[in-house]
C-alpha positions, 0 to 999 in steps of 0.5 A: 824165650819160650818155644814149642819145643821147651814146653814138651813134657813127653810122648808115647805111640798109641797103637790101636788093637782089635783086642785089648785082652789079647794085646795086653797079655802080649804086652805084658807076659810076653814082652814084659810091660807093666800095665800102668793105667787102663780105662774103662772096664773092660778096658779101652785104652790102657798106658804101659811102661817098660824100663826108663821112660819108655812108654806105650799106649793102646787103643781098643778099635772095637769089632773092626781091625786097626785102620793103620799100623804103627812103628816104635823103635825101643833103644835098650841097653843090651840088644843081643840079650833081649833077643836072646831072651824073646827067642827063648819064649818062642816069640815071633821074630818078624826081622832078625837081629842085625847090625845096619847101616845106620849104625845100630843093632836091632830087630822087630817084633810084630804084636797080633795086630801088625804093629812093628816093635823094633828093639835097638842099641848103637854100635860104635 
């Protein structure tokens, strides 16, 4: 029997960004996304791709600030290097690493925008 739930395919967060050039420089020098598709030009709304099936989506909110922030939590395999190395390129830790309640290990990163990336790996 067909339900909702068997007809999805897949999702991603869109975050909307007061500048796209800005953004996808952050995106994908410093976080190390591939820029996978972009629209218009320049662009408007560009789709980046990181690793097995992670998926991100920009939206460019022209001459204004984005209305809201988003969240988007990335599980990865290996937590403490990805740390590691988004400290060794100076980037702004917004929460440092830890291990929490919920029984993961993670820590978030802000984009210029505010939008808060949180990078995770379970513990057992």
């Amino acid at each position: 029997m067909l339900t909702p739930s068997t007809l999805f395919s897949h999702a991603a967060p869109v975050f909307q960004v007061s500048d796209m050039e800005q953004a996808i420089i952050f995106y994908r020098d410093k976080l190390g996304f591939t820029v996978s598709y972009t629209w218009m030009d320049p662009p408007e709304y560009v789709v980046l791709k990181g690793g097995e099936g992670v998926s991100l989506h920009l939206s460019l909110e022209k001459g204004k600030l984005p209305s809201q922030m988003s969240n988007y939590y990335i599980f990865v395999h290996d937590v403490e290097a990805l740390y590691a190395h988004y400290v060794s390129l100076n980037l702004d830790i917004h929460r440092e690493i830890g291990s929490q309640e919920y029984k993961m290990k993670d820590f978030d990163i802000l984009d210029p925008d505010g939008n808060r990336l949180v990078f995770g790996q379970g513990e057992s």
